[in-house]
C-alpha positions in Angstrom: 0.0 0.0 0.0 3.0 2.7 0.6 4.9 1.7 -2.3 1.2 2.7 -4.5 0.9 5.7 -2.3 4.6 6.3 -3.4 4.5 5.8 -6.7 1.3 7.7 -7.2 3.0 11.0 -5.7 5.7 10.6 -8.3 3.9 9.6 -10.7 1.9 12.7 -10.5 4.8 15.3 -9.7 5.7 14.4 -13.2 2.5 14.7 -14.6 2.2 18.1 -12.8 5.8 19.1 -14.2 5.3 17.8 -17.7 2.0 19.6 -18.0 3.0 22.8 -16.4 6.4 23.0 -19.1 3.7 22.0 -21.8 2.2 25.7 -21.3 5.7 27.6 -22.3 7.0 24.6 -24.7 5.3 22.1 -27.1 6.1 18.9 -25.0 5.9 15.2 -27.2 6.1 12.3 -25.4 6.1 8.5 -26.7 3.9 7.1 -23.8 4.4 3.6 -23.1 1.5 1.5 -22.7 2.4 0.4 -19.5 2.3 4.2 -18.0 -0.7 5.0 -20.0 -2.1 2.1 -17.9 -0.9 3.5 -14.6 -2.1 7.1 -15.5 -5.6 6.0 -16.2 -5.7 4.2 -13.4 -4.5 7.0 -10.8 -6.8 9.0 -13.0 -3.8 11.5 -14.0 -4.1 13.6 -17.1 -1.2 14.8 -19.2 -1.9 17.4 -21.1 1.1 17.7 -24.0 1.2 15.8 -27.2 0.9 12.5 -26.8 2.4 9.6 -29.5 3.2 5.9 -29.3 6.2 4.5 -28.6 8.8 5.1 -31.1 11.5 3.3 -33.3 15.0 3.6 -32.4 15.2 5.9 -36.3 11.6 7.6 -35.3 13.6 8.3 -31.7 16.9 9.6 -33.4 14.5 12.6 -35.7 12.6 13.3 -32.6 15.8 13.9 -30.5 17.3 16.1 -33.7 14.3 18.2 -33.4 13.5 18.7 -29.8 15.3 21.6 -27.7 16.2 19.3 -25.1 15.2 16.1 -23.4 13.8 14.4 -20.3 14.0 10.8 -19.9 14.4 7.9 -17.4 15.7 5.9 -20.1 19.9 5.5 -19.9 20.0 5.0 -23.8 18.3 7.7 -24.4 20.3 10.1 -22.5 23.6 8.9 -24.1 21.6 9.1 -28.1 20.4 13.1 -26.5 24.4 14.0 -26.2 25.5 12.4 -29.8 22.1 14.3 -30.6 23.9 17.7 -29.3 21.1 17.8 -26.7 20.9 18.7 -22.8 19.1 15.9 -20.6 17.3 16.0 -17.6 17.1 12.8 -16.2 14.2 12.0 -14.0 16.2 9.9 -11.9 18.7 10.3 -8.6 21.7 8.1 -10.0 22.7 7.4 -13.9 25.3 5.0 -15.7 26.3 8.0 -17.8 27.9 9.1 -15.2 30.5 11.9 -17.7 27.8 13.2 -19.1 26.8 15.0 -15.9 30.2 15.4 -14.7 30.5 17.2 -18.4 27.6 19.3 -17.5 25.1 17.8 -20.4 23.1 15.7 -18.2 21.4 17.0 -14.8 19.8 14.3 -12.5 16.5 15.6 -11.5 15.1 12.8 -9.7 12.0 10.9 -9.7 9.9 12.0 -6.6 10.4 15.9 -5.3 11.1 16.8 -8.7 11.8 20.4 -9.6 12.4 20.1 -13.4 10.9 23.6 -14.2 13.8 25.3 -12.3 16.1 22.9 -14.9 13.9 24.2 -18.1 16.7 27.3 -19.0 19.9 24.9 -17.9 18.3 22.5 -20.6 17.5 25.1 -22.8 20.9 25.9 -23.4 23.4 25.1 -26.6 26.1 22.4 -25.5 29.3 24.2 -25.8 31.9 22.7 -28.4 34.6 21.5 -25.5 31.9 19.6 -23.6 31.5 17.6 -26.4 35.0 17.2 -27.6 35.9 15.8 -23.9 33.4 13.0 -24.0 33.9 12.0 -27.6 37.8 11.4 -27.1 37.0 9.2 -24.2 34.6 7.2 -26.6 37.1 7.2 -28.9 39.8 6.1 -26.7 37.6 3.9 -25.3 36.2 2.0 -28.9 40.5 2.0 -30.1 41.1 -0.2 -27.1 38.3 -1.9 -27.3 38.9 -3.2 -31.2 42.7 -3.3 -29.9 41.5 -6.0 -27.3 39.5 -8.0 -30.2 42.0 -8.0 -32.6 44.7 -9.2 -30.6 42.4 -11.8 -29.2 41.8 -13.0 -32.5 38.0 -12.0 -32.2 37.9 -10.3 -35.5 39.6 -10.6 -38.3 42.5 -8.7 -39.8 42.7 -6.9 -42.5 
């Protein structure tokens, strides 16, 4: 019963968040079926533009277009910074862990959320050196990977 009690209070922080940004910015979001479920059930109400669940190449336009992104999905943070985008992440702890340290990604959390303090954080360009930093360590990070493979005789040489 506390864990329902719990998740209905987050549940509609974000509603309340996501509808109160929805008056200053066009909000989209894909809406899994599973939290359509829960939402009509709590009888909670988003009011922003609602569209099923996307494709990872329907995802990818969306994330080229949008001004920024909020998410509690770990891939999609990651695809919203090789998308040149900002991410709040409704959540207290992330695997991307350089993207915040980078100052790209801001952990908003998931129940006393204060996104709309975030909004003009997000809302601003990712600055060239930001991104240079983080795509070196991919890089360096891929090289020793393939090095690792290829002297392991995992792929072939050419």
């Amino acid at each position: 019963l506390e864990f329902r009690r719990v998740l209905f209070r987050s549940l509609k922080k974000i509603v309340d968040e996501i509808n109160e940004i929805h008056k200053q910015l066009a909000v989209v979001l894909p809406l899994h079926p599973r939290t359509k479920k829960k939402l009509e059930q709590y009888k909670l109400s988003l009011e922003c533009n609602l569209i099923a669940p996307q494709g990872y190449l329907e995802m990818l336009c969306w994330l080229k277009q949008c001004k920024f992104v909020m998410t509690d999905s770990g891939g999609v943070q990651k695809e919203a910074y090789f998308s040149g985008k900002k991410c709040l992440t409704l959540r207290t702890e992330t695997e991307w862990i350089e993207l915040v340290e980078q100052g790209v990604n801001k952990l908003v959390g998931n129940n006393d959320l204060d996104i709309s303090k975030s909004i003009s954080w997000a809302l601003e360009e990712i600055s060239g050196s930001k991104r240079t930093v983080i795509s070196t360590r991919v890089s360096i990070s891929m090289q020793s990977r393939l090095r690792w493979l290829w002297s392991s005789k995992k792929i072939a040489h050419w």
